[in-house]
RODO-370603 format. One line per 3 residues: number of its first residue (from 1); their letters; for each residue x, y, z of C-alpha. Coordinates in steps of 0.25 Angstrom, whole numbers, plus 5000, padded with zeros to 4 digits. Example, Ala and Ser with C-alpha at 12.3 -4.5 7.8 and 13.67 -1.06 7.14 Angstrom:
! RODO-370603
1) AS) 5049/4982/5031; 5055/4996/5029
This chain:
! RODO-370603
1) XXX) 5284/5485/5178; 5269/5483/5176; 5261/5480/5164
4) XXX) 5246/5488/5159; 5238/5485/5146; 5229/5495/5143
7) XXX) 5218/5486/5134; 5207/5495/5136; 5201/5502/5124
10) XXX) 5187/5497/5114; 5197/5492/5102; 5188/5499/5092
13) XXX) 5197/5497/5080; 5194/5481/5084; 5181/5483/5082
16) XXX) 5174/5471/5082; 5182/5464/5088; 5181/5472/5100
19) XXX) 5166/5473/5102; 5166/5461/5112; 5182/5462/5117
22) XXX) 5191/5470/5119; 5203/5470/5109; 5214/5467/5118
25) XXX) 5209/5454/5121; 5207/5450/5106; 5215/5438/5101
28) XXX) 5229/5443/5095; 5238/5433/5090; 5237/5422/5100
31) XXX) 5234/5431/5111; 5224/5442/5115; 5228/5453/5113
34) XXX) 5228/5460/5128; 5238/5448/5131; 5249/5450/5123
37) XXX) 5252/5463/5130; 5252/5455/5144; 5260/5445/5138
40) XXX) 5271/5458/5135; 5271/5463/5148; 5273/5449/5154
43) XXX) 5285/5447/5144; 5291/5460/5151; 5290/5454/5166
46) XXX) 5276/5463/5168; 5270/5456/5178; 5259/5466/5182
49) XXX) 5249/5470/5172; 5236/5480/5170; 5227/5478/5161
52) XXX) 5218/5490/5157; 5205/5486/5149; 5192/5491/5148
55) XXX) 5180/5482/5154; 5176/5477/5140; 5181/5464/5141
58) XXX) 5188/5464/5156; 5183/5452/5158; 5189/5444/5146
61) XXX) 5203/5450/5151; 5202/5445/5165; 5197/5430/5159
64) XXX) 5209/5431/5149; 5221/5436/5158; 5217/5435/5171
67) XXX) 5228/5438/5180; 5239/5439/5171; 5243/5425/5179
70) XXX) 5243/5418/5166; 5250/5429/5158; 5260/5430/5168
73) XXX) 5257/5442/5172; 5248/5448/5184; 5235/5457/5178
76) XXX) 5227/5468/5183; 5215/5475/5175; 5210/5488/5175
79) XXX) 5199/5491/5167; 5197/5505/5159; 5183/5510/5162
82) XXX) 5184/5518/5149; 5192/5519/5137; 5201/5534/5138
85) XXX) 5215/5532/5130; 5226/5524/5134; 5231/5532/5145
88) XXX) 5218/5534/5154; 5219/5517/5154; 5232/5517/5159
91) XXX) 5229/5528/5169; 5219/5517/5175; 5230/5508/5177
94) XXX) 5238/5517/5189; 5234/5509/5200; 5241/5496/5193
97) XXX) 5256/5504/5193; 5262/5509/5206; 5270/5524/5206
100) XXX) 5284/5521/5201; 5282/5508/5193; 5283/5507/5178
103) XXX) 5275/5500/5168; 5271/5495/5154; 5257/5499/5146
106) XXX) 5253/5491/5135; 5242/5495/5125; 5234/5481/5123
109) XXX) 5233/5480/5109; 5249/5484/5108; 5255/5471/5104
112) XXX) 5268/5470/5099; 5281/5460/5100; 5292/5468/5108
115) XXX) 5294/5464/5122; 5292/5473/5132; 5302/5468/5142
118) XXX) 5315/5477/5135; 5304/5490/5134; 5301/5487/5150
121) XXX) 5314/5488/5155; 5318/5500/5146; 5309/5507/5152
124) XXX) 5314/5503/5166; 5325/5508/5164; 5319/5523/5159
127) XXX) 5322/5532/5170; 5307/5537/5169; 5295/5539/5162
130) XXX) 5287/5530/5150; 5291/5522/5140; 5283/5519/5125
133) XXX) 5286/5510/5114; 5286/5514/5098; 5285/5506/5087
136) XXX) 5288/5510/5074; 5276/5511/5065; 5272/5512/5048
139) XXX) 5261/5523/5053; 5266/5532/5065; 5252/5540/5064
142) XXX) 5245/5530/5070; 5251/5530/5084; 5257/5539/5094
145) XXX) 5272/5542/5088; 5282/5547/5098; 5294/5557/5094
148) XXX) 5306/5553/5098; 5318/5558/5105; 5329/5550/5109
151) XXX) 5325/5540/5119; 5313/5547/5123; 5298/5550/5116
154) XXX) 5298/5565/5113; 5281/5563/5111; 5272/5556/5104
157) XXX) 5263/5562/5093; 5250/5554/5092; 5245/5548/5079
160) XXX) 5254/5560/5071; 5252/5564/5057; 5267/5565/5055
163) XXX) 5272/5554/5066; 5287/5559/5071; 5292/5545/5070
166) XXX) 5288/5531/5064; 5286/5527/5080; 5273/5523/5087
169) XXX) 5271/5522/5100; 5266/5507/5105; 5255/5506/5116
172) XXX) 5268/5501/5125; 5270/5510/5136; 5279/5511/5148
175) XXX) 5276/5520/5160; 5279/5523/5175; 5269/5528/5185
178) XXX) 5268/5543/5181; 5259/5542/5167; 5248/5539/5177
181) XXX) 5250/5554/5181; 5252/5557/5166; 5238/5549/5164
184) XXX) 5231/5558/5174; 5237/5572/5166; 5232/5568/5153
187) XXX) 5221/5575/5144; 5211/5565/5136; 5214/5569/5121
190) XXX) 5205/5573/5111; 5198/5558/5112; 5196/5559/5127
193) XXX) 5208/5550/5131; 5219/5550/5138; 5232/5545/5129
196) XXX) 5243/5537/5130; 5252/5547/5121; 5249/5558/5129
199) XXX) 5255/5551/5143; 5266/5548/5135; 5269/5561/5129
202) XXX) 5271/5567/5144; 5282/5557/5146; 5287/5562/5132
205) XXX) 5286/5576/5135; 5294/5571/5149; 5305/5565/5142
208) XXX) 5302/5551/5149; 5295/5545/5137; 5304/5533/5134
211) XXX) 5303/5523/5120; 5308/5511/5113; 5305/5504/5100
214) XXX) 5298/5490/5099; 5304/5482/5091; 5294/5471/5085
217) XXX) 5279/5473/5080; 5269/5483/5089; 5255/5484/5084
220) XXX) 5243/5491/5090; 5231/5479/5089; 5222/5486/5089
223) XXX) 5217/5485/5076; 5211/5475/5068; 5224/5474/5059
226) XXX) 5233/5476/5070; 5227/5465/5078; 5228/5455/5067
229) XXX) 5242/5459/5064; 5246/5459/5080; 5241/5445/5078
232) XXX) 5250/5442/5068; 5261/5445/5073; 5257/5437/5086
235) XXX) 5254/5425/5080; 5269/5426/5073; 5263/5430/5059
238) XX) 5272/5443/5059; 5284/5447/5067
């Protein structure tokens, strides 16, 4: 499989930190932050990886990672020109994925301690469609919670009032070469973007939305308190 980071996007709830860099290079635990998500794909024998990031910044990317030679792993850029959700970033990347191959997508600031090696190989052997990870969560209301049914998502409800189940979904997804076409059908919401939860409710509403649990700690970092907690956990302060 191939590997995409999508770490795009202003990072205004890091605001200031974020005036002069973009927060997935900022420093979390021992790390910046953009390179624990490579170091995860390598891990799961990804060689091949995209990253998706908006001009502010490029330059630092390329002086920090390079190649990929150095991370193990071989690194392709492909910049945003503009900031319009999730799923318009990963539409850029079609030319980095061939018809018929499957591959991983990895929100930047999603750091969490599972490997992704046992998640990969599920979802090889998922006769067809996409595959997300959950995570349980204090406050379901926050994210994108998915209604279960059986070994597959039924939907998922975003940021409900009266969440159906104490699941989140993480910013860890598995595709294969049709959400490109998905991508193209899609509306911008009420914000003017195109979303994430929306390509995955057509693979739920197909019956090819697959799921499994992560078992050790997830956080979003991207907020001040989640970032400094990511880095506690990184720096082996929690567990």
């Amino acid at each position: 499989m191939k590997g995409i980071i999508l770490a795009g996007g202003t990072g205004s709830r890091l605001y200031p930190l974020t005036k002069i860099i973009n927060k997935h290079l900022l420093p979390v635990g021992p790390l910046p932050m953009i390179c624990h998500g490579v170091e995860k794909l390598r891990q799961a024998g990804i060689e091949e990886v995209l990253l998706v990031i908006g001009a502010h910044s490029a330059g630092l990317y390329a002086k920090l990672l390079g190649s990929g030679e150095e991370w193990g792993v071989r690194i392709t850029y492909k910049i945003q020109e503009e900031a319009g959700g999730i799923a318009q970033a990963l539409g850029g990347a079609r030319t980095f994925v061939q018809p018929g191959e499957r591959f991983v997508v990895l929100l930047g600031d999603n750091l969490f301690e599972d490997e992704l090696s046992v998640h990969t190989a599920a979802y090889a052997a998922q006769e067809k469609g996409a595959r997300v990870l959950l995570k349980q969560v204090p406050d379901a209301r926050r994210y994108g919670v998915p209604v279960l049914k059986g070994e597959r998502i039924e939907s998922i409800i975003e940021k409900p009032k009266k969440p159906p189940s104490s699941y989140c979904v993480t910013g860890i997804y598995m595709y294969d070469y049709s959400v490109f076409e998905i991508i193209d059908g899609l509306v911008p919401s009420g914000r003017g973007e195109l979303e994430i939860t929306d390509v995955n409710n057509v693979y739920a509403a197909r019956g090819e939305l697959g799921y499994a649990m992560l078992k050790g700690w997830w956080t979003d970092a991207g907020t001040l308190q989640s970032l400094h907690e990511a880095s506690a956990r990184l720096m082996g302060g929690r567990s």
